[in-house]
DRENPA-3360 file (N, C-alpha, C; in nm, 2 decimals, always signed):
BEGIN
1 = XXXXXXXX = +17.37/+0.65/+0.10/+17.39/+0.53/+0.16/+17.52/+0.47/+0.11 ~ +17.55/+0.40/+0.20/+17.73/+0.37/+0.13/+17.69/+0.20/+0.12 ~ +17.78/+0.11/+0.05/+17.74/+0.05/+0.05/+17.75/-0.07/+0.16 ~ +17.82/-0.03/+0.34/+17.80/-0.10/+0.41/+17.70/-0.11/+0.45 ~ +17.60/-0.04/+0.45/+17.48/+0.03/+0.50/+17.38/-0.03/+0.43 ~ +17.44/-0.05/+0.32/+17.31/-0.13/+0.22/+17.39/-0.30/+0.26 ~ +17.49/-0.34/+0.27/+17.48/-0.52/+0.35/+17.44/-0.51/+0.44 ~ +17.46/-0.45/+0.55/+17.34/-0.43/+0.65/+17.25/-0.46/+0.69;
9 = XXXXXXXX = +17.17/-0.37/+0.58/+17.03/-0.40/+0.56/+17.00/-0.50/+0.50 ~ +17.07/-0.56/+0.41/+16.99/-0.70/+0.35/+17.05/-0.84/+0.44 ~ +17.13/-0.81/+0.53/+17.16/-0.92/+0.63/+17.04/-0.90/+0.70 ~ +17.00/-0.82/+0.78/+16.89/-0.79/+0.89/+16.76/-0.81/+0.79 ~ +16.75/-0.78/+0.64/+16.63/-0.83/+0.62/+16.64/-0.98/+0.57 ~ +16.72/-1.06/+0.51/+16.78/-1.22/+0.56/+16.75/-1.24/+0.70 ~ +16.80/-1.18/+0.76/+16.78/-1.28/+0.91/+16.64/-1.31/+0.94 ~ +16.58/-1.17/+0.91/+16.44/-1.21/+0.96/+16.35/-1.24/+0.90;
17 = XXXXXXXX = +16.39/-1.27/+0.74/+16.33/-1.35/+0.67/+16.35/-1.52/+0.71 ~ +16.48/-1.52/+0.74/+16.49/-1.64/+0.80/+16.44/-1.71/+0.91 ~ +16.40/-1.63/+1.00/+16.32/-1.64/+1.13/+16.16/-1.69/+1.12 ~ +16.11/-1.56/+0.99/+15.99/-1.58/+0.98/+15.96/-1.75/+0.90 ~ +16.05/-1.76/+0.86/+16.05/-1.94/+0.78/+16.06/-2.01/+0.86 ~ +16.11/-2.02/+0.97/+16.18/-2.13/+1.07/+16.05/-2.14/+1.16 ~ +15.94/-2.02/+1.17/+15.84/-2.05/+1.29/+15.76/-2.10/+1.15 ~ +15.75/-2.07/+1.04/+15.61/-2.13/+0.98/+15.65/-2.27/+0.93;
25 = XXXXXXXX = +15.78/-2.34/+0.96/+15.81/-2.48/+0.91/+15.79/-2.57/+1.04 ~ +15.80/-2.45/+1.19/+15.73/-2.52/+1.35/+15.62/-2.56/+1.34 ~ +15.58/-2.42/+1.31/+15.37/-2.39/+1.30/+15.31/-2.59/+1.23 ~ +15.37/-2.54/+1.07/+15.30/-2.68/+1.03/+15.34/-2.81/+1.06 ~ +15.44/-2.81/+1.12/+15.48/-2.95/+1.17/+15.38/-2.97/+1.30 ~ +15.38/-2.90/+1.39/+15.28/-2.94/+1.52/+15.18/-2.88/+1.45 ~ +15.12/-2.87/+1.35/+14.97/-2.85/+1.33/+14.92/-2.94/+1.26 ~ +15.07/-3.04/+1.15/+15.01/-3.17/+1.14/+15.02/-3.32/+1.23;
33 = XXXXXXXX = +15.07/-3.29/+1.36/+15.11/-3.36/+1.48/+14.93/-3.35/+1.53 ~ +14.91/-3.19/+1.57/+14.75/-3.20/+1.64/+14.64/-3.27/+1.57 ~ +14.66/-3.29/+1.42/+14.58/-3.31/+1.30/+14.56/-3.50/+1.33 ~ +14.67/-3.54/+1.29/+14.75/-3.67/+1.35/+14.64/-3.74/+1.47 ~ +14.66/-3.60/+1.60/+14.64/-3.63/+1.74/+14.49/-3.65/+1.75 ~ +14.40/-3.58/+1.65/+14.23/-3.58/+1.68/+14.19/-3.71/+1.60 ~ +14.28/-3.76/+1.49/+14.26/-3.85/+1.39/+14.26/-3.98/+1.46 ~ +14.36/-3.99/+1.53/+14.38/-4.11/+1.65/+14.29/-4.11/+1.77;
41 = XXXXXXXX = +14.26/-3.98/+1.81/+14.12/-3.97/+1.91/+13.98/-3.98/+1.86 ~ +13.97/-3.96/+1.77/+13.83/-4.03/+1.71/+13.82/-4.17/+1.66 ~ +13.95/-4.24/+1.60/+13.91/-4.36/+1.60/+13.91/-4.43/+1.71 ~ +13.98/-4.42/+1.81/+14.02/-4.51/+1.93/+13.83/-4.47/+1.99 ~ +13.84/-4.38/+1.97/+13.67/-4.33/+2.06/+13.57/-4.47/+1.96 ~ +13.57/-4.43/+1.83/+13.53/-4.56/+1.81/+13.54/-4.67/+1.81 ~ +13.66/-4.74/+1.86/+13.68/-4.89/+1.86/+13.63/-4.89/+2.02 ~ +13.65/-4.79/+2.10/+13.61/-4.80/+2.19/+13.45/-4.85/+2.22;
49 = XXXXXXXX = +13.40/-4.81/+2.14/+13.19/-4.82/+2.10/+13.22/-4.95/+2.08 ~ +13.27/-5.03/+1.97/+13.25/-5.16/+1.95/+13.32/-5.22/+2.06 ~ +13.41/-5.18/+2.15/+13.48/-5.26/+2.29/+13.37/-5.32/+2.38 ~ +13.28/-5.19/+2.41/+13.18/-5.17/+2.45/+13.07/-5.25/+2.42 ~ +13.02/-5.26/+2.27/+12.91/-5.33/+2.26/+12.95/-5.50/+2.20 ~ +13.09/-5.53/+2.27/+13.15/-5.66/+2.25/+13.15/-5.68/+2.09 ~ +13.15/-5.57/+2.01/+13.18/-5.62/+1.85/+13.34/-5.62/+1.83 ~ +13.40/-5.68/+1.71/+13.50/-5.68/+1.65/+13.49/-5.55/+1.56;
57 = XXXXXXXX = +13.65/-5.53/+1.53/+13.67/-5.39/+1.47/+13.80/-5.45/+1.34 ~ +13.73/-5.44/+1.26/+13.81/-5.47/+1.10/+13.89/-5.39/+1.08 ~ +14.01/-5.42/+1.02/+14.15/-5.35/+0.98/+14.10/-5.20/+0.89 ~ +14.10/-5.12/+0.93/+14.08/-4.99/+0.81/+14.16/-4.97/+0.70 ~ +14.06/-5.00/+0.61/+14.08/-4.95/+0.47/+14.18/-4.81/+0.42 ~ +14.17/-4.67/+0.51/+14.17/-4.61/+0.48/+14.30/-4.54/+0.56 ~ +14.44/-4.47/+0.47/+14.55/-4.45/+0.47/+14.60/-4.40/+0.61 ~ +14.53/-4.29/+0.68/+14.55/-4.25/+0.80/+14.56/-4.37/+0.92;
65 = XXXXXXXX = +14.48/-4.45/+0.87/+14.48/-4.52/+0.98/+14.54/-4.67/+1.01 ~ +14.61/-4.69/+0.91/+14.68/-4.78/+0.83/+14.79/-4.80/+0.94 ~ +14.87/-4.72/+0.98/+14.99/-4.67/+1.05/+14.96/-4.74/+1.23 ~ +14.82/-4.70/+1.25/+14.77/-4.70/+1.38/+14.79/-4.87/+1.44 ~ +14.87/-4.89/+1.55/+14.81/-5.04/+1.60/+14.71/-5.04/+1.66 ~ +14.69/-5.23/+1.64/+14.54/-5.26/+1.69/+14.57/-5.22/+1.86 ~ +14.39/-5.20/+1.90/+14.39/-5.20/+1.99/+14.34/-5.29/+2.09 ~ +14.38/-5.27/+2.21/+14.38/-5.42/+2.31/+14.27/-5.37/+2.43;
73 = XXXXXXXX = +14.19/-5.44/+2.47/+14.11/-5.41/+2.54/+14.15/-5.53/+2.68 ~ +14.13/-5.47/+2.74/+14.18/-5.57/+2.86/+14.07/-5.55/+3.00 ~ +14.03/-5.62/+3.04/+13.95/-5.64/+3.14/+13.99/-5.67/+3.27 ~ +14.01/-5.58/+3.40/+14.04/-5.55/+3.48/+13.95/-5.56/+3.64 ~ +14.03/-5.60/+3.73/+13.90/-5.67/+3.85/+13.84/-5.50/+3.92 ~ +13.73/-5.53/+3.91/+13.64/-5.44/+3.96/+13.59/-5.46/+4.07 ~ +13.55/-5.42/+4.20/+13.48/-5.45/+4.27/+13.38/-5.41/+4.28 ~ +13.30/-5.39/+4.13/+13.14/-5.47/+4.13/+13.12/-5.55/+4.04;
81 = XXXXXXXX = +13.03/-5.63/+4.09/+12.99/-5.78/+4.03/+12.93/-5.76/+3.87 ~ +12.91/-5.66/+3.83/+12.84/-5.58/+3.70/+12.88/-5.55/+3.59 ~ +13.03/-5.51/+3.67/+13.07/-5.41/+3.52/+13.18/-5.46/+3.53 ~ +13.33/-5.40/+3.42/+13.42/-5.43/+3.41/+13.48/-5.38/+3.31 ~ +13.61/-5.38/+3.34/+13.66/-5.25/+3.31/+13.74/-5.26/+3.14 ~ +13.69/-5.14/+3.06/+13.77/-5.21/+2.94/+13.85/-5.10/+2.91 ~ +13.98/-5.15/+2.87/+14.07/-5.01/+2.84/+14.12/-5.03/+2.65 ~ +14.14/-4.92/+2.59/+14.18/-4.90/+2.46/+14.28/-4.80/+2.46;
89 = XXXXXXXX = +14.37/-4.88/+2.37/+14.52/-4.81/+2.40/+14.52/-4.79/+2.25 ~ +14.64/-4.68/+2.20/+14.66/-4.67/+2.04/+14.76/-4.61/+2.06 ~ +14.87/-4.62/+1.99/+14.99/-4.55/+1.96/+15.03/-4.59/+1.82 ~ +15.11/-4.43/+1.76/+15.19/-4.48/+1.63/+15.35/-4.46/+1.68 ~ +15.43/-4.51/+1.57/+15.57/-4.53/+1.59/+15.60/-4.39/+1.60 ~ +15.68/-4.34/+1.73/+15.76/-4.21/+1.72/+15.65/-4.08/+1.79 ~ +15.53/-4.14/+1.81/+15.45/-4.05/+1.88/+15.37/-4.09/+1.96 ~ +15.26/-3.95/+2.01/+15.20/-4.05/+2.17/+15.14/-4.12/+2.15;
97 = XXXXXXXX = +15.08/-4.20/+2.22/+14.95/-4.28/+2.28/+14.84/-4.20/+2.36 ~ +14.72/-4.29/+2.30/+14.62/-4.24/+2.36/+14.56/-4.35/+2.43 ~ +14.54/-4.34/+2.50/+14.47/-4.43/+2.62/+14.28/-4.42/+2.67 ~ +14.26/-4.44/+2.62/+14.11/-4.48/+2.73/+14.02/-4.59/+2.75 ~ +13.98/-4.56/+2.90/+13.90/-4.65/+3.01/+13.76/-4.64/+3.00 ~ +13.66/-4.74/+2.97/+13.51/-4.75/+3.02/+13.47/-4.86/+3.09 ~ +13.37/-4.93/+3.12/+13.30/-5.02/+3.19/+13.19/-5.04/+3.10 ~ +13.17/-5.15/+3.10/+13.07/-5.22/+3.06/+13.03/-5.33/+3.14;
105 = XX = +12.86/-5.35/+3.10/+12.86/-5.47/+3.17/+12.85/-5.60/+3.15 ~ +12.89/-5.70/+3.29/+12.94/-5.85/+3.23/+12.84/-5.91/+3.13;
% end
């Protein structure tokens, strides 16, 4: 082997050492995005329960959720005399929102 033959090979094994780094620094960034995404869908599911059973929802204690704004429930005209509509919004700075709708009644 001469020794072009041998830069060669350690450029092509660089590169695709470098490739293989660049998808696993993707991978954990959207895997702590989806992690983020379920953390925010289970509490909004919860404030949504107390929307629902007309309770208040206390500031969380706890670090993850710290970041989260409150959420607004807003009541919307229905056309039945019964129910009405309550929506729960959540978003953090720089990422999505999650949004959901239930009914309860008056």
């Amino acid at each position: 082997m001469t020794i072009l033959e041998v830069v060669f090979a350690i450029t092509i094994l660089l590169i695709g050492a470098g490739f293989v780094a660049q998808s696993n620094a993707v991978t954990f960034k959207y895997r702590a995005q989806s992690t983020e995404y379920k953390q925010m869908l289970f509490y909004v599911a919860g404030q949504m329960d107390a929307a629902i059973a007309k309770q208040t929802v206390s500031e969380s204690i706890y670090m993850p959720f710290k970041s989260y704004d409150d959420f607004t429930t807003t009541d919307v005209t229905v056309e039945d005399d019964y129910l009405e509509k309550v929506k729960v919004e959540m978003s953090i700075p720089g990422g999505r929102s999650i949004v959901l709708y239930s009914y309860r009644l008056k």
